[in-house]
GUKE-724265 format. One record per residue (C-alpha): x, z, y. Coordinates in steps of 0.25 Angstrom, whole numbers, padded with zeros to 4 digits, always signed. Layout:
N
XZY
...
END
This chain:
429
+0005-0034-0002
-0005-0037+0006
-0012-0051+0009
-0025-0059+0014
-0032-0074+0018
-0040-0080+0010
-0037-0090+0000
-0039-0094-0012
-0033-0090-0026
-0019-0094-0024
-0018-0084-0011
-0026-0071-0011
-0033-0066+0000
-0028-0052-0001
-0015-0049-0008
-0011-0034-0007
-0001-0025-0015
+0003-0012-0016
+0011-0005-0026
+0008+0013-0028
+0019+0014-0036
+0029+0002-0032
+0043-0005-0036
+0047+0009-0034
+0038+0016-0042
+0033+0024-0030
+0020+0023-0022
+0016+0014-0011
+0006+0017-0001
+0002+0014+0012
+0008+0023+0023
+0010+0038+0029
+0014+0053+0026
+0011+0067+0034
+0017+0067+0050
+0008+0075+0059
-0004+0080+0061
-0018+0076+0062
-0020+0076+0077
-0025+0060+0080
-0017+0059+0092
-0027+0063+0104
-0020+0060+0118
-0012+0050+0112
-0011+0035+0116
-0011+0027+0104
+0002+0020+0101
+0009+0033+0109
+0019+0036+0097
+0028+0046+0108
+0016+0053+0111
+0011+0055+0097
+0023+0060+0092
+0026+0069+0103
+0011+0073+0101
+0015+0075+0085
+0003+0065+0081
+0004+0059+0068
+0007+0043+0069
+0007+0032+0062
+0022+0025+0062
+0034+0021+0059
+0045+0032+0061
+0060+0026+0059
+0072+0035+0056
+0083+0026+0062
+0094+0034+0060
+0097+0036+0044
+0092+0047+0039
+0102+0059+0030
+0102+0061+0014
+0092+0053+0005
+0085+0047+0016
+0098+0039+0021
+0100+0035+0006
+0085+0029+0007
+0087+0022+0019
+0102+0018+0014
+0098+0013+0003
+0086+0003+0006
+0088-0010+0014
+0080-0008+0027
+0079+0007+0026
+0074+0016+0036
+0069+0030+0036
+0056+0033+0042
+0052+0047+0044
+0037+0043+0042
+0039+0038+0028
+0048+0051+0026
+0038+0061+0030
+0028+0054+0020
+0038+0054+0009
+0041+0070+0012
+0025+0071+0010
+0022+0064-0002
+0034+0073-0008
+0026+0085-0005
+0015+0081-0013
+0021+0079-0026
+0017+0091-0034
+0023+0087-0047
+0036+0080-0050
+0027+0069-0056
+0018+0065-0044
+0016+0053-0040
+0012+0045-0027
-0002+0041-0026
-0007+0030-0016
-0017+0041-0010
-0008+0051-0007
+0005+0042-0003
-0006+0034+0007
-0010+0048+0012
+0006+0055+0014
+0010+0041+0019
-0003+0041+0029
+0001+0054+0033
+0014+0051+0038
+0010+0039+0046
+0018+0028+0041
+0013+0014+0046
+0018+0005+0033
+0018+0004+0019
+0023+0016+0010
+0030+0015-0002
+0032+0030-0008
+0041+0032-0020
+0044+0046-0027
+0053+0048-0037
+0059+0060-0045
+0074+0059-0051
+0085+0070-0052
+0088+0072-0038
+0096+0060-0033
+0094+0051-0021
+0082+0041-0027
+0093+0029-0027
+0087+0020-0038
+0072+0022-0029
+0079+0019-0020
+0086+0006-0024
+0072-0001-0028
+0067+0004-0016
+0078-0004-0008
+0077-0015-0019
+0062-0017-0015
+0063-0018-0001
+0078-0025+0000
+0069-0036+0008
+0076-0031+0020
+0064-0026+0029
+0065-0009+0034
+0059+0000+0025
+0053+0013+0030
+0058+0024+0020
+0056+0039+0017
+0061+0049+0006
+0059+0063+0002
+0064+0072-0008
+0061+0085-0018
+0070+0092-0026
+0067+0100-0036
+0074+0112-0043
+0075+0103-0056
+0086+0093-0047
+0075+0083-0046
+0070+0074-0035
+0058+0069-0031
+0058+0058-0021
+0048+0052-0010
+0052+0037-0006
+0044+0029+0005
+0047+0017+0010
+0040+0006+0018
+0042-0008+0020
+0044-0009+0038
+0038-0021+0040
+0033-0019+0052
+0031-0010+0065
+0020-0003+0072
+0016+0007+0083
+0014+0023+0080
-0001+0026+0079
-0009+0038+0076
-0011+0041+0063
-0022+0051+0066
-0034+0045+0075
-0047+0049+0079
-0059+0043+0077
-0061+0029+0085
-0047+0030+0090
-0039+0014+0089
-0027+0014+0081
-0017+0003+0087
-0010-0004+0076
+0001-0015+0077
+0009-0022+0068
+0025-0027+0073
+0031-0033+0060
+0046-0032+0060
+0047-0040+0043
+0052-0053+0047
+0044-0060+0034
+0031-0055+0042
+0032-0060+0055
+0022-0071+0054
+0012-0060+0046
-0002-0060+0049
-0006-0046+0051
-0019-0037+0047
-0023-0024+0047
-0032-0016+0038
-0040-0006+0042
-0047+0003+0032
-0056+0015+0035
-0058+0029+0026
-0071+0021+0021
-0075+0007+0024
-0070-0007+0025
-0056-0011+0027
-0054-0017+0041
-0045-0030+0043
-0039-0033+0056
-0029-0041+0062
-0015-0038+0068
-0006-0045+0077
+0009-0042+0077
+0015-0033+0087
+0002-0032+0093
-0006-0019+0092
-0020-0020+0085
-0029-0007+0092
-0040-0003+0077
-0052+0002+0083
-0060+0007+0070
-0057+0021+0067
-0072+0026+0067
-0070+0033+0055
-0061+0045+0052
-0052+0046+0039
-0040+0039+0036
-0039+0023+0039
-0028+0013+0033
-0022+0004+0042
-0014-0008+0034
-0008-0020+0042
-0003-0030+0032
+0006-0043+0037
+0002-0056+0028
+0012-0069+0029
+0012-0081+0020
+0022-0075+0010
+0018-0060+0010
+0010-0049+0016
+0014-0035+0020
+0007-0022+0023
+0015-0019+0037
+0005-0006+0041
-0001+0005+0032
-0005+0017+0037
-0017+0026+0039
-0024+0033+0051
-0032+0046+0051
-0044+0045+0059
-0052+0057+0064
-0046+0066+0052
-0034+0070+0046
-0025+0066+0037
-0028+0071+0023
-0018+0079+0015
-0011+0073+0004
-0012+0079-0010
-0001+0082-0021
+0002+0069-0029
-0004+0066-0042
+0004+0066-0054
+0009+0054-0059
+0001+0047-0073
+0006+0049-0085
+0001+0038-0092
-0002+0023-0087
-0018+0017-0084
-0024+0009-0093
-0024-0006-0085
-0036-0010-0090
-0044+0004-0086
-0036+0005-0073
-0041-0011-0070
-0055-0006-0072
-0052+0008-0063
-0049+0000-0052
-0059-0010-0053
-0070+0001-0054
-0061+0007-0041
-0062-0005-0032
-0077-0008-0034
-0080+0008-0030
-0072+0005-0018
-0078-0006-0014
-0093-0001-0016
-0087+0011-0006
-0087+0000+0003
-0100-0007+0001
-0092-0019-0005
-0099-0023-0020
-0091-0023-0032
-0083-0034-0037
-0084-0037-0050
-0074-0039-0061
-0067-0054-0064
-0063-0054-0077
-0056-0069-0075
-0045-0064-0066
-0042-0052-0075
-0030-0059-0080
-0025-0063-0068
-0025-0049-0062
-0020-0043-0074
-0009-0052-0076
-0007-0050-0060
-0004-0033-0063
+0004-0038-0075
+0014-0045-0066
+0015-0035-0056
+0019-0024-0065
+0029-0031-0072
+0034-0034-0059
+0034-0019-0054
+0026-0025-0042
+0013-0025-0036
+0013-0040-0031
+0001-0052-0029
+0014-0063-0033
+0025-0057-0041
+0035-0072-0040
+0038-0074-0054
+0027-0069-0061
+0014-0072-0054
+0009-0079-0043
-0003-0068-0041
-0017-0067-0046
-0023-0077-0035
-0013-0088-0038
-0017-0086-0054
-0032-0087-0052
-0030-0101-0045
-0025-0105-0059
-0032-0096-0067
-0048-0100-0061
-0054-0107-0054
-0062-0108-0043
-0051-0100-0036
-0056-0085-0028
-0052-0078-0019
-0042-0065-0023
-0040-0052-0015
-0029-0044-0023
-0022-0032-0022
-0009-0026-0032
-0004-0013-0033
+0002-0003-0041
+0001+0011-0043
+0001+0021-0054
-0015+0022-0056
-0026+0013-0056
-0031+0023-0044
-0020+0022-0037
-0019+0008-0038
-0033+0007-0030
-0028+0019-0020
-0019+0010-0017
-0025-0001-0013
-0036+0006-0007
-0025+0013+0004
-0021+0001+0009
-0033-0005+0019
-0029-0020+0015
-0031-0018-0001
-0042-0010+0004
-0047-0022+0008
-0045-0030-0001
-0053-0022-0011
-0066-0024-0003
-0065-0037-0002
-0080-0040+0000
-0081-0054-0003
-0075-0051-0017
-0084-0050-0029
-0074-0051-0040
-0062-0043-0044
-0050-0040-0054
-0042-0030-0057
-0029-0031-0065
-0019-0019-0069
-0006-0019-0076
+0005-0007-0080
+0019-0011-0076
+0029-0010-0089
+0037+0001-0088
+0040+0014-0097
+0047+0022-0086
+0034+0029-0081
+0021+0026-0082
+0018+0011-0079
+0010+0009-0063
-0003+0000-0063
-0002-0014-0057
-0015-0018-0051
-0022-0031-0044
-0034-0031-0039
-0040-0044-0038
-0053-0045-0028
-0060-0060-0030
-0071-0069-0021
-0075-0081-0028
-0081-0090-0016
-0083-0102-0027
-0087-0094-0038
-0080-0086-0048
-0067-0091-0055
-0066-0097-0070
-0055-0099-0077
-0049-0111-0076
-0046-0119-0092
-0032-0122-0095
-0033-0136-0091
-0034-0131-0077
-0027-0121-0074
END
């Protein structure tokens, strides 16, 4: 989830979610897997998606199979309200098969960014692998379609390995359609504009305000406007390496990453490595909140910004923040029913009020936790905030004794224009 304006306490000026291993147990990341090769598309009109097919250069779209595919991939799409395939999402999902090494791999946010990157899917990706005796996924497959029975189109792609044992492991992707968007280079050269446009088809978005994120391989994160149905031309690729593209829709009620991809620019796409096997043992809360404190000031001192310091008041609140989401099994700002959020505490909690910049995710690791937020260009963002001087971090393991318990963190970034809060006594809260 992603959110900003700036207000006070009781609304946040940046609200952003995301979840590496979600309701699903499976990763979540930004975008794309391997289609084509490296060539950047010279003699190509930008925004000529026949000629670049026909010229087998690598884009960045959506690619809807309309007619309903054969065997387990017709299940799939059977089986979730608003299914379709997409052979995009499908490619990625065949690639990050072929990297899992070992039986026990796991999908990390770097390399699922990269095989999603790859592929060039414009949205957000939601991977999920599972190993079971060799049966259609079906209870995957029905919290999949539990989670998304909103009723909006969902992008979905599968793949399979058999083993000699009779096992199965599968590859699930899926990605909320929430809006449309012309084919682009994935591959450009240096200086060359990227055209970007944004057409939302979710109804509950139709009076979004739209933004777009821009972040470069080193240096700031770039926030621009976007109208739409109208096609924004980003002139800005100076630089060559792998650049983040992120358009996020913000209404009263919710926001909504609606873009998320990546364009190579002057180089090609790395080569993803084999998967890291999954841990075997949970992180220590408490050391994995200091890990990614020390984390977040080292990124922003790679980007000239100073460090923020610790603050300690608003330690319980974050914590208690992590707590709730992982007793939910969801990486939310306001979970109805057990908290209002972080900002809307602290307005009770001290006083005078500050400004919040917040991020939650999930993921397995505390590293994985800020590779995940770091991918996304709005997170990004957030994180080098430069008028914040203070920060908190809390951290909380989800209760479960199925398989090793998932990290959920906030990060909590803090300007005090009137000074830093104190604690209000009991008479005044």
């Amino acid at each position: 989830m992603t959110g900003g304006g700036r207000t006070w306490a009781a609304a946040p000026i940046r609200l952003l979610g995301l979840s590496l291993m979600g309701a699903l147990t499976g990763a979540l990341i930004g975008v794309q897997t391997g289609c084509g090769g490296t060539h950047r598309g010279d003699g190509v009109r930008p925004g000529d998606s026949v000629a670049a097919r026909a010229a087998g250069v690598a884009e960045v779209r959506f690619r809807p199979v309309f007619q309903t595919p054969q065997g387990d991939p017709g299940l799939l799409v059977a089986a979730v309200p608003g299914g379709q395939w997409d052979q995009g999402l499908a490619t990625a999902c065949q690639n990050l098969l072929a990297l899992h090494v070992d039986k026990t791999s796991r999908v990390d946010a770097p390399t699922a960014s990269l095989v999603a990157a790859r592929a060039g899917y414009p949205g957000q990706v939601r991977f999920v692998r599972t190993l079971n005796g060799g049966a259609f996924p079906q209870p995957l497959v029905d919290k999949l379609a539990a989670t998304v029975a909103w009723g909006g189109p969902v992008d979905l792609g599968l793949a399979v390995r058999r083993y000699g044992d009779g096992t199965a492991l599968w590859v699930l992707a899926w990605s909320r359609h929430v809006a449309d968007t012309d084919p682009v280079l994935r591959d450009l050269a240096l200086d060359q504009p990227l055209p970007v446009r944004v057409d939302l088809v979710d109804p509950a978005l139709a009076d979004a305000s739209l933004r777009l994120f821009v972040a470069p391989p080193d240096g700031p994160v770039d926030e621009l406007s976007l109208t739409n149905g109208l096609t924004r031309w980003v002139d800005r690729f100076h630089t060559p390496g792998a650049w983040r593209i992120e358009a996020v829709a913000t209404t009263k009620e919710r926001t909504a990453v609606v873009l998320l991809y990546t364009v190579f620019v002057d180089s090609p796409p790395p080569t993803p490595a084999p998967l890291r096997v999954a841990p075997t043992a949970p992180e220590n809360p408490a050391q994995a909140e200091q890990t990614l404190f020390l984390a977040l000031n080292q990124l922003r001192a790679q980007h000239g910004l100073p460090a923020v310091a610790w603050f300690e008041l608003f330690e319980p609140l974050v914590r208690e923040q992590s707590a709730f989401m992982a007793s939910a099994g969801r990486a939310l700002h306001v979970l109805p029913g057990l908290t209002p959020g972080v900002a809307a505490r602290a307005k009770s909690y001290a006083f005078p009020y500050a400004f919040h910049h917040e991020a939650v995710a999930t993921a397995p690791t505390a590293e994985e936790a800020m590779e995940l937020v770091v991918d996304s260009p709005a997170h990004r963002a957030m994180l080098l905030c430069d008028s914040c001087t203070h920060g908190s971090i809390g951290v909380a393991l989800e209760p479960t004794v199925r398989r090793v318990p998932r990290l959920f963190v906030t990060w909590e970034l803090l300007e005090f224009p009137k000074g830093p809060p104190r604690l209000l006594d009991n008479l005044d809260r």
